[in-house]
N, C-alpha and C positions, 0 to 999 in steps of 0.2 A: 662759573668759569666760562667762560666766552671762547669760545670755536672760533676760529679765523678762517678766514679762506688758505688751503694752502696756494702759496705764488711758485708759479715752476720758472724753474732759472732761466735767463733768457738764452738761448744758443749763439756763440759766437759764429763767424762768417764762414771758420772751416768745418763747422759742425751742421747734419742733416739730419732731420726728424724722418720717423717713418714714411716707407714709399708702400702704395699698394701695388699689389702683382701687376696690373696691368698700367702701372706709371712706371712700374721697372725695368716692362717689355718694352713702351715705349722711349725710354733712356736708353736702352740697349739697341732699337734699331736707328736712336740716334747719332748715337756715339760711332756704332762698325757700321751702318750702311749709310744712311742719309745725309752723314758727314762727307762721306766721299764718294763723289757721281761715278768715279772708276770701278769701285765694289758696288754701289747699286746695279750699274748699267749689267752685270757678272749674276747678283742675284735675280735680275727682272729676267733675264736672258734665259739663264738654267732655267727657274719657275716656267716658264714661257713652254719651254722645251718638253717638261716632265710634262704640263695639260695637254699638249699637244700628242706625245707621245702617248697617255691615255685614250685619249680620243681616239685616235689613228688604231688603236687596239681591240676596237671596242669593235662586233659581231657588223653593225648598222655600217661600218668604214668600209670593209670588204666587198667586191662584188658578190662573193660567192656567200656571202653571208656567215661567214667563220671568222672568228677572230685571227687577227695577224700576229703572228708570231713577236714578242714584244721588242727581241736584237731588228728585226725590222721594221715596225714601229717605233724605235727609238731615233733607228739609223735615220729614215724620211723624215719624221718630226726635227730632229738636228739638221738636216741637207736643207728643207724649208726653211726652219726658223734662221738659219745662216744662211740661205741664200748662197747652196751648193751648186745642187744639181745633181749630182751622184745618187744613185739606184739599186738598190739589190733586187728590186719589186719590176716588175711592166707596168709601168705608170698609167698603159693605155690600157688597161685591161683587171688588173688587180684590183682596182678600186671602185666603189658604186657615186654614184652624185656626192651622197655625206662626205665620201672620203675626198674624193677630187673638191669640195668646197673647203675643206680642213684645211690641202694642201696650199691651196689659193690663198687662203685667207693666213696661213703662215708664213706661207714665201713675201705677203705684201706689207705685212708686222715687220718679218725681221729687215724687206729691201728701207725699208723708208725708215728703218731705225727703232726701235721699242722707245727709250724714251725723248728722242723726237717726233715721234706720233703721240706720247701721253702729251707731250706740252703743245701741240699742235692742238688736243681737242681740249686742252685746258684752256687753251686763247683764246678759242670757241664759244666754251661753255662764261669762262668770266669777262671774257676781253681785256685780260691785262695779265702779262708774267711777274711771277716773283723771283728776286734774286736766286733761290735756289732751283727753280725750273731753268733758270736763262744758264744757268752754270751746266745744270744737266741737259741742255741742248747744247750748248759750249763744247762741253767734253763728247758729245757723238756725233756733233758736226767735225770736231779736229781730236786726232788724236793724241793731242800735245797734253800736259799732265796738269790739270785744272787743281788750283788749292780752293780749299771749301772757306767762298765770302770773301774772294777776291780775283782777279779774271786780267791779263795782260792785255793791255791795250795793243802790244805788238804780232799780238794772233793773226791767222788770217781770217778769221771772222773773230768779233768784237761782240762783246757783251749788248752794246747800245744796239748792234743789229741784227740779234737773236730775230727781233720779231719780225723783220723784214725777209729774215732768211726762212722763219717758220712758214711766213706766208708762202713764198716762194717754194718752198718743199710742197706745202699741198697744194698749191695752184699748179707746179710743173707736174708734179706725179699724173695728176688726173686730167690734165690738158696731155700728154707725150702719150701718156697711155690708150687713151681715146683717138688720139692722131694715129697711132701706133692701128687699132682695133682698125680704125675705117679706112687704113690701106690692105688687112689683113683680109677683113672680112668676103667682098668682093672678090680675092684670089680663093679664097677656101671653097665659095660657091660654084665660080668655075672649076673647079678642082674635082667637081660631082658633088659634093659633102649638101648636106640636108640643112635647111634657114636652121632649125636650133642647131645643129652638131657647128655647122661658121659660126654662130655666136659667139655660144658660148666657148669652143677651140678657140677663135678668133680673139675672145679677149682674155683666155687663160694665155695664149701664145703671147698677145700685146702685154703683159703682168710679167710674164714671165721672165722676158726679151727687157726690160726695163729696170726690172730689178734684179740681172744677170743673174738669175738662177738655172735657168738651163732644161727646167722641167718639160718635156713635149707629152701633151695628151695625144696624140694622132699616133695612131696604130701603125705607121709605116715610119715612123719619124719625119727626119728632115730629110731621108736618102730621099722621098720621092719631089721634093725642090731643087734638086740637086743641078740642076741646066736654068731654073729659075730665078734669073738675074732680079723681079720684082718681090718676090721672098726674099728673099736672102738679102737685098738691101734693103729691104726694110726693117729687116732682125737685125740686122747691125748698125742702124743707125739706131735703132731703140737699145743696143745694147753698150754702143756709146757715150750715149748720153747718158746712161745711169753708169757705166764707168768713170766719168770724169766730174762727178762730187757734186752735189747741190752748191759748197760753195763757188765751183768755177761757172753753174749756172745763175745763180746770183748775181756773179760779177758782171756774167752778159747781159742779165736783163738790164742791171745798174747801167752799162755802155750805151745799150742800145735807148734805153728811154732818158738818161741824163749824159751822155756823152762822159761818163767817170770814166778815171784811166784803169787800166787794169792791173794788180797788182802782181807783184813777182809769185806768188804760187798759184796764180791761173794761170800764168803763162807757160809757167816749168811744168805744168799740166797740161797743158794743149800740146805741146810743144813735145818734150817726150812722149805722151801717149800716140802722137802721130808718128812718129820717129818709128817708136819700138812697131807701129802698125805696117808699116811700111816696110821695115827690114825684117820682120817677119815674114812678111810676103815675099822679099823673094828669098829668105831662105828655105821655104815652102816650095818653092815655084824649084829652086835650082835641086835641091833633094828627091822631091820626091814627082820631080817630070814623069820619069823613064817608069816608076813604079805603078806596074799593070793594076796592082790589087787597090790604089786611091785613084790620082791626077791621072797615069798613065792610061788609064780604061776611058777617060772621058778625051772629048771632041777637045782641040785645041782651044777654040776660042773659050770655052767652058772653064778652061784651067787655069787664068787668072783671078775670076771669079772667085772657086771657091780658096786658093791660097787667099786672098784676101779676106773672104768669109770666116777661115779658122783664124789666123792672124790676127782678126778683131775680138774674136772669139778668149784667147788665151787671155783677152785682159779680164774676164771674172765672166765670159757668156754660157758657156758648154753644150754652145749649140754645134753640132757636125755635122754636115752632109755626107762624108765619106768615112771609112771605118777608122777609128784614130790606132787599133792595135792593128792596121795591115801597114804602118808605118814603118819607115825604116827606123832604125833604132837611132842613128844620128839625128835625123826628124825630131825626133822624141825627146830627144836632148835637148834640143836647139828650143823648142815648146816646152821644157821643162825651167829654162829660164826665162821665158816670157813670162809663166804664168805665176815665178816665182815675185817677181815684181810685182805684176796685177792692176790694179788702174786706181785711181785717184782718189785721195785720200776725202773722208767724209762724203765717200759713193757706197754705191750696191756691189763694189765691188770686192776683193781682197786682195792678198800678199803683201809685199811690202810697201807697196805702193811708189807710184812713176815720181812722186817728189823725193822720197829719198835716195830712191835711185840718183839721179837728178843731184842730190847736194853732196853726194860721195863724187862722182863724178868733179863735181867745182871744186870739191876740195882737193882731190889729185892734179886738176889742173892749175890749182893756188901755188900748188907744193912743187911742181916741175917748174911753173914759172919763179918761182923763188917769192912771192909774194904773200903779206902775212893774211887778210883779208879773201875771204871768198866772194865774188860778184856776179852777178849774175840781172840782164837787162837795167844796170846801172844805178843797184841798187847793193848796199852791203849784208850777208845772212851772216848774222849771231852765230859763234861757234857753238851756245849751247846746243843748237840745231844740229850738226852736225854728230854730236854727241849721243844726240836721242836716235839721230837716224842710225850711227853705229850698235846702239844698243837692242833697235830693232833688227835688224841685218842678226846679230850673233841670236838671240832669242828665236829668230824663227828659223836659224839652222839648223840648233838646238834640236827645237821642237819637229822637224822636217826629218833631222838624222836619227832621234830618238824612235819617233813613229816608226822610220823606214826600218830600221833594224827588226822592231817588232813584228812587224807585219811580216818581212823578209823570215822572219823565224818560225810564224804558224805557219804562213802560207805554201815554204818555199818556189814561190813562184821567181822568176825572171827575175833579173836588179833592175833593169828601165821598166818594166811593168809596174815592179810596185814604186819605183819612185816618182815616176810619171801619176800613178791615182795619189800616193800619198802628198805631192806638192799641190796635186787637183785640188787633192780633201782642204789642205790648209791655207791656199788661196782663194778656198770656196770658188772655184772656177768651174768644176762639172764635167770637164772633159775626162774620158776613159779608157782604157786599152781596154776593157770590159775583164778587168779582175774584180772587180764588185759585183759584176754579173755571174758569176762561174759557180755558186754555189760558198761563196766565201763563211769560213768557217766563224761563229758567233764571236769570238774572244776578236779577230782580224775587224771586223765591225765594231764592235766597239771602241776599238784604238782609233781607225778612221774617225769615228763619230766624235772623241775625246779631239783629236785633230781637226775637226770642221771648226769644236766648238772655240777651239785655242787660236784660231787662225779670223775667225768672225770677232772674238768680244776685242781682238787687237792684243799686239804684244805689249805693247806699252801702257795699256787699260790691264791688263794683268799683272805686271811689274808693279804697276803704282798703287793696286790693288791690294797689293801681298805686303807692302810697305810702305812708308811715310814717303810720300813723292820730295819731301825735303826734310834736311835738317841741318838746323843750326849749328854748325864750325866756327868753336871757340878759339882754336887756333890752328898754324897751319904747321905742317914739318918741314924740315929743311930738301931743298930741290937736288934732284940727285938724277940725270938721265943714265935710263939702261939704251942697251945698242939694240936696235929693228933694223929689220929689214936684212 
């Protein structure tokens, strides 16, 4: 009798033969991470944050040679890798070289973007992007809600000019910064400070100042710049230009070397973020004149200066010359919407950002004019926009009013104290009444730091994260208006 081969039946199209464990691992980080740049950008972020947090733990970070407590090594590894600023440690003093390199080399990850710097050294290493690198630089150049394998040409950067724009991100970072370093340096050394301590100060300060994190290694802070009009302009020109987005410096290089026009969200960026800088200043300037314990204590001519210094400040810097908790509390208010905003979207900065500020605004004036289109430099914005921008607005009040209550509950400290750090923490902005500094109890740190991290990965990078950014409506219901307003 004759053996035959057995034939095994062939599998049809909905049917899958065995997977091995690690072809299942990688279907799995197919399908929840790599499919969607909003949940990756979430996991690279967190990962990011937990090595960092180790590191920063570890005996070698410490001056004193003791490990850091890990709610304070979590808290700095979060304020670095988001591009805070905020402190419970003496930054000038707590840390040894290893740590002060950690913190450096965090703060310039998270300013420049995690995976805008992977695809940066991927253009590098192969000299060409792939559809899904250009997508995951798409989504942290804008925070508008990218589908995985297809990309709006209506964006304000473009698929096609991912690479143009990557270029432009590493070319500006280390051209601004280095401009940034060789205006600092020279003041540090007249300053007394020793060739290494200007250095290397001089270019953690220029890193710092650029990728609006707010960090100061120097032992006296910024109070002893405080009458120093060539400091302090120069932190704030490096701390605006990493406020207002690699895409709006893109557009200028594009202007300046091909005479291209500029498109309406560079300009609703320039444009606001001067605005809000300005009326900053003199809500600064008319507050807190008379006030002996900031402006009042300084020389007149001086007190333009530094209103203008915090006022730049509030869009994502947290640099201060003067104490920001001897403020009035009105002050504080008044900086608590500034900072609630924050600066330009696809920057080192946070909050809401000066665009959608910016497109609520057009919309209300659509709506008082009676007209159904919103416009702006003679150009029409899609009400989808409008929508995304409201959804951010409600999500990070949410998240601003959720925090505040918590903190307000460990801490019992002041209502503008902790809402003044808590809008800090979630606009990654850095500025402090110094309730972070006071011995803030473990549980109140970690909600901040939960708050840094909610306020860096974007509200709309989280929403779109936690669910399908779209889906298909097969039908629609019948229209029915309720009464607003």
């Amino acid at each position: 009798m004759a053996i035959g081969r057995q034939v095994r039946p062939a599998m049809t199209p909905g049917q899958r033969g065995p997977a091995s464990v690690p072809a299942r691992i990688q279907a799995f980080f197919d399908r929840h991470l790599v499919s969607s740049p909003a949940r990756f950008a979430i996991v690279i972020f967190t990962g990011l944050i937990l090595i960092f947090t180790a590191l920063l733990a570890l005996p070698i970070s410490s001056a004193s040679g003791q490990p850091t407590p890990i709610a304070d090594a979590l808290f700095t590894a979060v304020s670095a890798i988001c591009v805070t600023g905020l402190v419970t440690l003496d930054m000038s003093t707590h840390w040894s070289a290893f740590g002060h390199g950690v913190v450096l080399l965090g703060f310039q990850v998270g300013g420049v973007g995690v995976l805008t710097l992977a695809s940066v050294m991927g253009l590098i290493v192969s000299r060409r992007l792939g559809l899904r690198a250009k997508l995951m630089a798409v989504n942290d150049a804008s925070q508008s809600r990218v589908q995985s394998g297809a990309g709006s040409d209506t964006q304000a950067i473009r698929i096609g000019e991912i690479g143009g724009l990557l270029g432009t991100v590493a070319l500006s970072t280390l051209v601004i910064e280095l401009a940034l370093f060789a205006s600092i340096f020279p003041r540090l050394l007249t300053a007394g400070f020793s060739l290494w301590d200007s250095t290397w100060q001089g270019f953690y300060l220029a890193a710092s100042a650029f990728t609006n994190t707010g960090f100061v290694p120097l032992v006296d802070g910024m109070e002893q710049f405080v009458a120093d009009p060539w400091m302090l302009l120069t932190v704030a020109v490096g701390v605006f230009l990493g406020s207002v987005g690699f895409p709006v410096i893109f557009a200028l290089f594009r202007l300046a070397k091909y005479r291209a026009r500029l498109g309406v969200h560079a300009k609703l960026t320039l444009f606001t973020t001067l605005a809000l800088i300005v009326l900053g200043m003199i809500l600064i300037l008319a507050l807190e004149w008379g006030n002996p314990s900031t402006l009042g204590a300084q020389d007149e001519p001086v007190r333009p200066l530094n209103a203008f210094f915090v006022s730049v400040m509030t869009r994502s810097g947290g640099f201060s010359p003067i104490d920001i908790g001897a403020m009035n509390g009105s002050t504080l208010l008044g900086l608590d919407m500034l900072m609630f905003v924050g600066g330009g979207s696809a920057s080192t900065a946070g909050g809401i950002k000066v665009t959608t500020l910016a497109v609520l605004f057009l919309a209300a004036f659509a709506e008082a004019r009676g007209v159904k289109d919103m416009e702006a430099f003679d150009r029409r914005i899609p009400v989808d926009v409008l929508r995304v921008s409201v959804s951010i607005v409600l999500w990070a009040a949410t998240i601003v009013a959720t925090s505040s209550i918590i903190v307000l509950h460990i801490t019992k400290a002041p209502l503008d104290y902790v809402l003044f750090d808590v809008i800090s923490a979630f606009a990654t902005c850095g500025l402090s009444t110094g309730l972070t500094s006071n011995d803030l109890p473990d549980a109140a740190k970690y909600t901040l730091a939960a708050t840094m991290w909610a306020g860096r990965v974007g509200t709309v990078t989280l929403a779109a994260a936690l669910a399908a950014s779209q889906r298909r409506q097969l039908f629609r219901r019948a229209e029915e208006r309720p009464i607003v307003g």
